[in-house]
N, C-alpha and C positions, 0 to 999 in steps of 0.2 A: 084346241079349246083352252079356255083359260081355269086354271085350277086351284082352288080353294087349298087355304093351309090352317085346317084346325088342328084345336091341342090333339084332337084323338091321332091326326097323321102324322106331329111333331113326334108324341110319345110312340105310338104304335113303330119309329125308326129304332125307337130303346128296345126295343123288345125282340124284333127280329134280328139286332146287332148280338142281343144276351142269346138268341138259340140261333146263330153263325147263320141267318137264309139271310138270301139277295135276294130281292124284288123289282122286278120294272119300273113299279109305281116309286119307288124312292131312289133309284140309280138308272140312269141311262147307259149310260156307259161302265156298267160294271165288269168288262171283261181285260181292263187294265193292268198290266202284268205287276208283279209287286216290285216295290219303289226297292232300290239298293242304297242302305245307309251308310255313312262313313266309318261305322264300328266293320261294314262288310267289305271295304276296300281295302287293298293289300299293304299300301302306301303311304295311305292316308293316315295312318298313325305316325309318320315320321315327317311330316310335309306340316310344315305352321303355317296355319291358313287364319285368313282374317276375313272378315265378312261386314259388311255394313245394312244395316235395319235400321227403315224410318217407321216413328209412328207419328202420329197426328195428336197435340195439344195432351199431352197426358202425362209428363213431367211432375210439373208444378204437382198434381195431386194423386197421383199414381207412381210416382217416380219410382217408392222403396220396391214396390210389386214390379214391376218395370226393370229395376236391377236387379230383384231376385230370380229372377227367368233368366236373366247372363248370366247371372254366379254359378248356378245349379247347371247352365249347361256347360260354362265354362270349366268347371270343376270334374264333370263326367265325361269332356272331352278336352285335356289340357292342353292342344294342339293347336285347339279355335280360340280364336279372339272375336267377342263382337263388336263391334263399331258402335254404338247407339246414337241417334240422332232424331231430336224432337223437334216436328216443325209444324207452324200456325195451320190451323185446318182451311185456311183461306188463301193462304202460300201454295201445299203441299203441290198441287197439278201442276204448278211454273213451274217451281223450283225441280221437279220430277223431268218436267221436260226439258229444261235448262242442261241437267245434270245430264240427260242424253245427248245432248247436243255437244256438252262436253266429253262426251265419252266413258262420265267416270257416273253411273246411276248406280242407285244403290242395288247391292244384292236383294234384299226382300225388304216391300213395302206398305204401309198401308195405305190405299191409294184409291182417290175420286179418279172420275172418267178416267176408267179403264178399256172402254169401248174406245178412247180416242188412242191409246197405246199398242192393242190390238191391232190398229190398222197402221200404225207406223209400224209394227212389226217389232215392238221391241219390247215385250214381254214373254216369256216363254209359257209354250204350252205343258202341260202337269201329268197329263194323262199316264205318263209313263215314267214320272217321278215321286207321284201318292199312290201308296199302297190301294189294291182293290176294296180292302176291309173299311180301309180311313175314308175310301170315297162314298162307301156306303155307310159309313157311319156320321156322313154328313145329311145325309138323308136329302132332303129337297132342295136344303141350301148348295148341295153340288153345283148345282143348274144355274145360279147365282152368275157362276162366270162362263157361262159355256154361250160358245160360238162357232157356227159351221159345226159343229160334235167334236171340237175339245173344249179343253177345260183349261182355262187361264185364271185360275184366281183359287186362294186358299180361305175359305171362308173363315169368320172369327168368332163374332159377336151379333148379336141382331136385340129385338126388342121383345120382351111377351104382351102380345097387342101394345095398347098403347093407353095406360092409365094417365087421366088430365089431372095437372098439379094447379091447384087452388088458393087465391088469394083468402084466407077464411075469413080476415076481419071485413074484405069488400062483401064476399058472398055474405056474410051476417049483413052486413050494413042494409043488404037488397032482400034480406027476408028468406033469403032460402035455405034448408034445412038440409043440409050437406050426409044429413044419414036419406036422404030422399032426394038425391042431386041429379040436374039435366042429364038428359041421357042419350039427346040428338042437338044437333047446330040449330036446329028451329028452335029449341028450348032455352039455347043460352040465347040467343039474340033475343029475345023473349024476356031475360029476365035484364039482357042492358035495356030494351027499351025502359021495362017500369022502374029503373034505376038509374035514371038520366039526372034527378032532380036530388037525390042520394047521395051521388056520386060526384057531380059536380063536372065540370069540364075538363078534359083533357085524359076520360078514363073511361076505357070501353070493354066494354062484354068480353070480349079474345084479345089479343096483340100475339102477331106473327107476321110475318113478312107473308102477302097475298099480292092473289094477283086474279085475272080472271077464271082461271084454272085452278083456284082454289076450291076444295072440295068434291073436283067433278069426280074422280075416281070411286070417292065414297056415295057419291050417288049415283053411281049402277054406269056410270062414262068411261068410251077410252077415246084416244086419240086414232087408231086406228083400228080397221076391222078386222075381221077374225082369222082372216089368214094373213095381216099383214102387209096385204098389198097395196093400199091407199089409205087417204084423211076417212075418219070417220067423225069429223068434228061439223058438215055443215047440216044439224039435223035439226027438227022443234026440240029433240030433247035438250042437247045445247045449247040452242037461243035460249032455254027459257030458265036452264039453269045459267047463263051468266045474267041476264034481266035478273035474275033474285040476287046475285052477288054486287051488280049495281045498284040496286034497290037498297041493298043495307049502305051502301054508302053512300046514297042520298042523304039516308036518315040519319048519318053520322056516328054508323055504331062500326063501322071499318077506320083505323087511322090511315090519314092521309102520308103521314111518314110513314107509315109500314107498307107501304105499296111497292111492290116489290123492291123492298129495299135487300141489297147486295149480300148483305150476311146474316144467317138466322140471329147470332149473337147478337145483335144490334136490340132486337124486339124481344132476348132473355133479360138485358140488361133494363128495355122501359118494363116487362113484368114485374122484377126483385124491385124498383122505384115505383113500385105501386098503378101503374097505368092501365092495366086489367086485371078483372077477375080470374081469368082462363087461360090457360097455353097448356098445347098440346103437341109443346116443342120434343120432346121424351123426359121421363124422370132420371134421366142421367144430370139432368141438372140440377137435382137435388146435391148433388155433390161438390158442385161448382160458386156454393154459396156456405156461408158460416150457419152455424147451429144459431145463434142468438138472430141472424136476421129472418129463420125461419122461426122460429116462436114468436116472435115479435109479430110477426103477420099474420099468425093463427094459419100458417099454410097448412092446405091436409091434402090427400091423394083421393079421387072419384073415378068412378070405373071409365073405360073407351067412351069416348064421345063419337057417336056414329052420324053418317046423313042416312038417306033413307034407301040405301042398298046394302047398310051393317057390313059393312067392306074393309080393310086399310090397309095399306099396300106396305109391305114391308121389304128393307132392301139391307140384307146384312152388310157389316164391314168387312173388308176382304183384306189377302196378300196377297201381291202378286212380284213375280221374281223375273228378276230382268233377264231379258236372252245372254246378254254379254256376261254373265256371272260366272267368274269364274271355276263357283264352284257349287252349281246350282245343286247338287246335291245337301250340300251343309247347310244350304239356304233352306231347302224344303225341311230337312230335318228338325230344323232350330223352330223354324216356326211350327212346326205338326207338332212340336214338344210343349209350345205354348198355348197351343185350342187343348190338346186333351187334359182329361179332368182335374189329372192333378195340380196342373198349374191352372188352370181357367179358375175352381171354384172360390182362392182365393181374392180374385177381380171379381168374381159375380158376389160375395160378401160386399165387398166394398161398392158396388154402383149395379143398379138396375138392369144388369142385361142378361138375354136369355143365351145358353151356347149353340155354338152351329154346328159343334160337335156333339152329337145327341146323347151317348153315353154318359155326360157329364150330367144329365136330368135325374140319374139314379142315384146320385149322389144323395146323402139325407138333410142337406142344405134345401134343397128342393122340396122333397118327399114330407119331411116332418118338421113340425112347429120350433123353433127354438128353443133351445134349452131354457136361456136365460134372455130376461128381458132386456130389452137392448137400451144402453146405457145412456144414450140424448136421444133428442127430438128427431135429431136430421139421421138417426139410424132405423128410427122405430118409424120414420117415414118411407123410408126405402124398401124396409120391408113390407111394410104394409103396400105398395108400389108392386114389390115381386107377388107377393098373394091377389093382387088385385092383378096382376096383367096375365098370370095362368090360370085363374076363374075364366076371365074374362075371354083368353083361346076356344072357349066350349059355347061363346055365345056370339063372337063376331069371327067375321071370315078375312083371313088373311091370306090374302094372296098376292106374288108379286107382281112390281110393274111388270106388264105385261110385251109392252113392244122388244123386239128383238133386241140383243146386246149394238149389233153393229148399227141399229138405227138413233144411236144415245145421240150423238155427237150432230147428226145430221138433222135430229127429226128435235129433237127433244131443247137441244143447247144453238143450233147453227137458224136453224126456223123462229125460235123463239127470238132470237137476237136480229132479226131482218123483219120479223111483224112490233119489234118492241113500241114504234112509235105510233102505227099504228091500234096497240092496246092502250095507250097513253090515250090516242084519243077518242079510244071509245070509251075509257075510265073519265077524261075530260068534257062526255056525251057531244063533241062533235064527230062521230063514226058509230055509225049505228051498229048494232049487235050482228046481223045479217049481212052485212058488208066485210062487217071486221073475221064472220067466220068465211065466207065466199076467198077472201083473201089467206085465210090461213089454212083452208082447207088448196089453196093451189102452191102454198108454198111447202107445203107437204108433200106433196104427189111429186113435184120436183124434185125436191131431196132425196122421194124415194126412187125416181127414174135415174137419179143420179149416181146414188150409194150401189143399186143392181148394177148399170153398166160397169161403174169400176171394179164392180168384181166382190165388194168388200161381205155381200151374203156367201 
């Protein structure tokens, strides 16, 4: 069955971490022997070891935070060196598999399609590298990377639901009272229609990269059925939600260049140039823009924007640590150093995200109001972002993608890219909706007769 993740099960992980119990509902697999760290090896104090750690795009504005997690480990272990290496979030998979192909992948990374490394075999499993306490004190985000019953991935970061960041001078310009703001996708499309004439051309309700599958999760959809064994996409429910997603691009309130266009960034960049009211890209990108262009556009932050099964799938950032490492123990270590609290809560100050290390919610960064008012625009947004996206856990259900880990690659990325032209033309209405799912429902069930006989469940 598929399983809801409200704030009460996030927090409810803080609480039975503060009185030492394990739970089923929050660890699977909690009977993992405890991790051995290089303070406990006999050797390892005299061995200079070096370790290489990628992340993804967080340099440029993260950098100092970013260098002070090497200093502080480097300093408490003077034997490790880390490597640090920052790379485009539209790179990292290549270059990830490249580096394998050469031989030389990083020790620990942050890292998309991990289901496709998985099955090359070339990330290591955890289970008997993170401590039993640390696996439960990741609470549901464990589960994140588990496959066949391990665990390959070391959770990081996630979102608290997902507060929409707001054009404010377009929302004024359409009349709507942002203390009383949309509160479902019917409502904002709603408010581009009566703001077509307002607004002028070239400027629509949302701007996000879409595609037919936009939404369907949050309206009570999945791609497949409950135990996973076939398409659950050829149903009326499906006809009739992609019919309304084509429906609003008739009307001209979906851009025609945001169709599934290649990188979200593409569709943050026509938001901050004014192109929509709405994205509900994450408020991590408040950070990714200057103070003066967010005042300038009167941006403000409004609670989840839901469809009509109040749902949103959340899918933390992980690490995962390559087989070939030489010293996969420093690897685990270094990064378990960087989820728990001490180092995470000075990133969650700086940028909107919630930890997957649960302990770090006890913190009074969380718990209580700020001392002092915060000193620009683009801080007193963010926070106002983190207050609005843990309200906001107590009224929409987040739970995650639900299809299995080893079915990413085949069901999700390998399917979607053999029906692409097919979606083109039923976005282009020569391919009817019924057709186009008849076909996507068969190239599913393939993929999955495919992925069972190699073995890869």
């Amino acid at each position: 069955m598929r399983q809801s993740f409200s704030r009460r099960t996030f927090l409810r992980g803080t609480t039975l971490i503060g009185a030492g119990a394990i739970t089923g509902s929050l660890l699977a697999a909690c009977a993992a022997p405890q991790a051995v760290t290089p303070a406990e090896q006999g050797s390892a104090g005299e061995e200079a070891i070096s370790i290489e750690w990628w992340t993804i795009n967080l340099k440029n504005t993260f950098g100092e935070i970013m260098q002070g997690y090497i200093d502080s480990y480097e300093a408490e272990h003077p034997n490790v060196t880390i490597e640090w290496v920052d790379v485009p979030g539209n790179d990292v998979a290549q270059k990830y598999a490249t580096a394998l192909a050469g031989g030389s992948a990083p020790d620990a990374a942050n890292m998309y399609q991990m289901a496709r490394f998985i099955e090359l075999g070339a990330v290591l499993e955890l289970d008997g590298l993170v401590a039993a306490e640390d696996q439960e004190a990741f609470g549901s985000f464990w589960e994140a990377g588990a496959i066949g019953g391990s665990h390959y991935a070391i959770p990081w970061y996630a979102t608290f639901a997902r507060p929409a960041v707001v054009n404010g001078k377009l929302a004024k310009a359409a009349g709507v009272d942002l203390a009383n703001p949309p509160q479902t996708w019917q409502e904002v499309f709603e408010i581009g229609r009566n703001a077509k004439d307002v607004w002028g051309p070239g400027v629509n309700p949302w701007v996000d990269c879409w595609t037919s599958k936009s939404w369907a999760f949050e309206e009570g959809l999945n791609i497949l059925n409950e135990d996973f064994t076939s398409a659950a996409v050829n149903t009326p429910e499906w006809e009739a939600h992609i019919d309304s997603i084509l429906a609003l691009n008739d009307e001209g309130l979906l851009s025609l260049d945001s169709y599934a266009c290649a990188d979200v960034r593409v569709a943050i960049d026509w938001f901050w140039q004014g192109m929509g009211a709405f994205i509900n890209s994450g408020t991590y990108i408040l950070n990714r823009t200057e103070n003066e262009v967010l005042e300038a556009g009167e941006y403000d932050i409004i609670p989840t924007v839901v469809g009509s099964a109040s749902r949103i799938a959340y899918d933390p950032q992980i690490f995962v640590i390559a087989k070939d490492s030489a010293h996969p123990e420093v690897a685990v270590d270094f990064i378990m150093s960087i989820v728990r609290p001490e180092n995470f809560i000075p990133f969650a100050k700086a940028v909107a995200i919630a930890p997957a290390y649960l302990p770090a919610l006890q913190d009074p960064f969380f718990t209580e109001p700020p001392a002092e008012e915060p000193e620009t625009y683009q801080a007193a947004l963010i926070r106002k972002s983190i207050d609005i996206g843990i309200a906001d856990m107590q009224r929409v259900a987040m739970e995650p993608l639900s299809e299995p880990v080893f079915y990413w690659t085949t069901v999700d990325v390998e399917v979607w890219q053999r029906v692409a032209n097919d979606e083109l033309a039923l976005v282009e209405g020569t391919l009817s909706t019924a057709d186009f799912l008849a076909k996507w429902e068969e190239s599913i069930n393939a993929a999955i007769a495919d992925a069972l006989e190699a073995g890869v469940a």
